[in-house]
PASEBA-1860 file (N, C-alpha, C; in nm, 3 decimals):
! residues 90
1> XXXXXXXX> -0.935/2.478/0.538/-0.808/2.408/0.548/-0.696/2.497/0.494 ~ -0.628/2.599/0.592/-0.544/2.666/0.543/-0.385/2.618/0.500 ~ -0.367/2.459/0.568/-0.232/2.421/0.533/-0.264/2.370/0.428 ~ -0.358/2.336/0.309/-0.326/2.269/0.203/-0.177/2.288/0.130 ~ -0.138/2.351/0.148/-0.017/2.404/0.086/0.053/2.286/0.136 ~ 0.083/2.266/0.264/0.164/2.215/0.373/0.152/2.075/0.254 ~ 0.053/2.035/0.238/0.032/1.858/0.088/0.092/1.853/-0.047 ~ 0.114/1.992/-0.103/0.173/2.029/-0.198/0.349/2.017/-0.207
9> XXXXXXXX> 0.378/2.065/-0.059/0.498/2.040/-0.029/0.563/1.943/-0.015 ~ 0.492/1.842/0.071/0.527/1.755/0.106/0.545/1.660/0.032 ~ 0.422/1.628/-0.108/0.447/1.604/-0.277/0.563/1.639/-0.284 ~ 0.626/1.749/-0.274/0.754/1.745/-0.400/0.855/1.727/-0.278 ~ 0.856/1.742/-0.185/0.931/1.640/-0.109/0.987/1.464/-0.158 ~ 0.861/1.417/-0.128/0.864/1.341/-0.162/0.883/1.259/-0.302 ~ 0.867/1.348/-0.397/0.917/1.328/-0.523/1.104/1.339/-0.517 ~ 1.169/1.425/-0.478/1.297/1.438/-0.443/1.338/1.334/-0.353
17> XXXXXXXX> 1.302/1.309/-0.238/1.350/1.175/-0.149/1.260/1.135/-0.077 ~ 1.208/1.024/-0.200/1.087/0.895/-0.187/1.130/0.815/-0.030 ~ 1.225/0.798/-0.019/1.318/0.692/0.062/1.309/0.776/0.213 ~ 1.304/0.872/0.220/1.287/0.976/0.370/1.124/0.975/0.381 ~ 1.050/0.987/0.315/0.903/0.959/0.302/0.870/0.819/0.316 ~ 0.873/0.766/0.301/0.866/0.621/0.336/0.885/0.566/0.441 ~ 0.997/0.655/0.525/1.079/0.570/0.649/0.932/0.642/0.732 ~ 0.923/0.803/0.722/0.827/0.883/0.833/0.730/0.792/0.802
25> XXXXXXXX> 0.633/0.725/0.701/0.518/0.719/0.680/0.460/0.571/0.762 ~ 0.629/0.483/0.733/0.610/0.314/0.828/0.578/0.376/0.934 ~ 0.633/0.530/1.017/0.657/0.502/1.161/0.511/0.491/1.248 ~ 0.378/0.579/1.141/0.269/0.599/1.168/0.176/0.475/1.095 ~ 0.182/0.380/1.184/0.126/0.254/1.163/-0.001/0.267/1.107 ~ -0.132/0.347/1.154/-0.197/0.373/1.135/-0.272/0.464/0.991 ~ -0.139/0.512/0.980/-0.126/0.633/0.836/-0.055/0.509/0.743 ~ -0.004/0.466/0.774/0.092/0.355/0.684/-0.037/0.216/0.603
33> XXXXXXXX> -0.115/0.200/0.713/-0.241/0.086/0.667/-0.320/0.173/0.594 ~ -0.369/0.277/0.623/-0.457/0.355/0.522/-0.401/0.376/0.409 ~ -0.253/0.438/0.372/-0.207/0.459/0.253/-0.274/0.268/0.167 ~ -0.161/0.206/0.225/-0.173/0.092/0.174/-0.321/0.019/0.110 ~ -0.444/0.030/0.227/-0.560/-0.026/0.159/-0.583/0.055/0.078 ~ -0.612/0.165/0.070/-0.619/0.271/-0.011/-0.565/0.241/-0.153 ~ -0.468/0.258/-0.169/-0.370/0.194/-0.296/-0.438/0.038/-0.355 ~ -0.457/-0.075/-0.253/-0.512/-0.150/-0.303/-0.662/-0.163/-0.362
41> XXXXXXXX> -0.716/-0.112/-0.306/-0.880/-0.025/-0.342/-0.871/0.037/-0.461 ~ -0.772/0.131/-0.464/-0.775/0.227/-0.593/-0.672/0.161/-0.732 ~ -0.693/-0.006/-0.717/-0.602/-0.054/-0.804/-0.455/-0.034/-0.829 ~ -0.399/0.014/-0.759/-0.281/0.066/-0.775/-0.164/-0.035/-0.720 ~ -0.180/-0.144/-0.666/-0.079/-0.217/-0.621/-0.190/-0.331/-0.591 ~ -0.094/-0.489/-0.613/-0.204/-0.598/-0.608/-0.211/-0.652/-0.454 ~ -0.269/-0.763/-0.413/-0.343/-0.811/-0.267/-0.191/-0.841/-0.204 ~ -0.122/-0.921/-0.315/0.066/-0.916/-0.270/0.133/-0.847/-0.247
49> XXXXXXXX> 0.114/-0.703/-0.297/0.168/-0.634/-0.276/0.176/-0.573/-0.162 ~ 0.074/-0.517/-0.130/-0.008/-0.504/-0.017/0.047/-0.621/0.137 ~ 0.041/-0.690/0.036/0.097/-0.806/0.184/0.235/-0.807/0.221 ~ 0.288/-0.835/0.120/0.494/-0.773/0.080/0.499/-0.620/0.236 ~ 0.418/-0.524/0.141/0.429/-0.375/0.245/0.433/-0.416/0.413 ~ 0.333/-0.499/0.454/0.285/-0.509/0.553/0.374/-0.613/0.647 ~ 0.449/-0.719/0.564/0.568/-0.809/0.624/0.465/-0.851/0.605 ~ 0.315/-0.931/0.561/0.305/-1.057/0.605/0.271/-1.153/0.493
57> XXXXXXXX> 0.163/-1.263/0.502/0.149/-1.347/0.413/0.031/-1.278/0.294 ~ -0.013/-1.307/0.184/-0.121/-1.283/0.163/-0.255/-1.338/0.218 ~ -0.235/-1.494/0.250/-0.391/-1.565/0.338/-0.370/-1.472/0.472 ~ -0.243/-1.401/0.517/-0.266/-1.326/0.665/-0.331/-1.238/0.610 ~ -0.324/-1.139/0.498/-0.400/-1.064/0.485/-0.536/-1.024/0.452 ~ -0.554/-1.095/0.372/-0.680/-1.140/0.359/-0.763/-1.185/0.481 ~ -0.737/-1.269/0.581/-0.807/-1.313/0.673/-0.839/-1.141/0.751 ~ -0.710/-1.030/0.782/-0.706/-0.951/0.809/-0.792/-0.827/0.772
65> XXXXXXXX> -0.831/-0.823/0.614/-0.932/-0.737/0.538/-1.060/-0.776/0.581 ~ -1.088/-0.917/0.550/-1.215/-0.967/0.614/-1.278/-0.958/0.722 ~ -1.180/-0.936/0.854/-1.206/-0.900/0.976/-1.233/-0.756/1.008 ~ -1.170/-0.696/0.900/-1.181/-0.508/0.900/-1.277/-0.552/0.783 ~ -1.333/-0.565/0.704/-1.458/-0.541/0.629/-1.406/-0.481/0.490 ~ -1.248/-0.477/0.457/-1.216/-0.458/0.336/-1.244/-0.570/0.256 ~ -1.305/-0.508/0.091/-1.355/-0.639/0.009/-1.212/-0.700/-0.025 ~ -1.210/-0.793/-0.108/-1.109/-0.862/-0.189/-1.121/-0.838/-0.331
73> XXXXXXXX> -1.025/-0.808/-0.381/-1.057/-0.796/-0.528/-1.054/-0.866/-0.633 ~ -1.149/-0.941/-0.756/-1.084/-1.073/-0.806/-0.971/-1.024/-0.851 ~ -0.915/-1.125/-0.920/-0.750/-1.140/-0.957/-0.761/-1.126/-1.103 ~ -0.729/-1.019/-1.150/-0.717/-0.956/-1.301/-0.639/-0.985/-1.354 ~ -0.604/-1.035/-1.468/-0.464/-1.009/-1.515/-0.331/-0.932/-1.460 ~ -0.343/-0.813/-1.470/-0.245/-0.743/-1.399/-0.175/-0.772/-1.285 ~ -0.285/-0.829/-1.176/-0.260/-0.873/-1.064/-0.194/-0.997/-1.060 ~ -0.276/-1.093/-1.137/-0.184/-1.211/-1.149/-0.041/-1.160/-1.170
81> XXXXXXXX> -0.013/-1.126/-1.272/0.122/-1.067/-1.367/0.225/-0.997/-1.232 ~ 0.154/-0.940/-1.134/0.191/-0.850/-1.062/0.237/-0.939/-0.888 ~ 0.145/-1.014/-0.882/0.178/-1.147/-0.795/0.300/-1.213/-0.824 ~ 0.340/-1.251/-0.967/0.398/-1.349/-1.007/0.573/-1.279/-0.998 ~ 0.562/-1.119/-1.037/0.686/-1.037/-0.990/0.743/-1.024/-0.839 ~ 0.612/-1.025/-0.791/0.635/-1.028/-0.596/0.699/-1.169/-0.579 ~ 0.632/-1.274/-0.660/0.685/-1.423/-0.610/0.848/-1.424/-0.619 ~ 0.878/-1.359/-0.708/0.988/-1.368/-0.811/1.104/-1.293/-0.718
89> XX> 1.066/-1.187/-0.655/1.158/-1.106/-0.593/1.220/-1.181/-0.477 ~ 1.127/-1.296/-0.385/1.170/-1.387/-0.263/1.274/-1.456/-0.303
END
C-alpha cells in the first residue's frame, strides 16, 4: 500500500477543516454507514447518535442493524447520559 501517506494527509486535513470532510464523506453513502457503525461498535458515539447521523429514528435503526446483523449494544451509562444530550438538542 504505497498511498498510506495519501491517510496521513487526509488526517490533518481534516483536523484543519472537519466541516469540508464531512460534507465529501455524507456524499459516499456507503463510506458514510461504515464510518458510522464503526464508531458505534468501537464505543465512540451512542445508538442515538448514530441515528441523529443517519436522519432517522433510533427504533429505525435498530430494526435496520438487525436486518444487517449489527449487534445492539446495552445502554451504559454514558450512553444513557449521551441519549439524553441528543434528546435535548431537538
Amino acid at each position: 500500500m504505497e498511498e498510506l501517506w495519501m491517510i496521513s494527509e487526509f488526517e490533518k486535513i481534516a483536523a484543519l477543516n472537519p466541516d469540508r470532510i464531512i460534507k465529501l464523506l455524507k456524499k459516499d453513502k456507503e463510506l458514510f454507514w461504515e464510518i458510522i457503525v464503526s464508531a458505534y461498535l468501537d464505543r465512540k458515539i451512542s445508538l442515538g447518535k448514530a441515528a441523529e447521523l443517519f436522519g432517522v429514528t433510533r427504533e429505525e435503526l435498530i430494526k435496520e442493524f438487525h436486518k444487517r446483523g449489527i449487534p445492539i449494544r446495552k445502554l451504559s451509562k454514558e450512553d444513557a447520559m449521551a441519549e439524553v444530550e441528543a434528546l435535548e438538542c431537538l
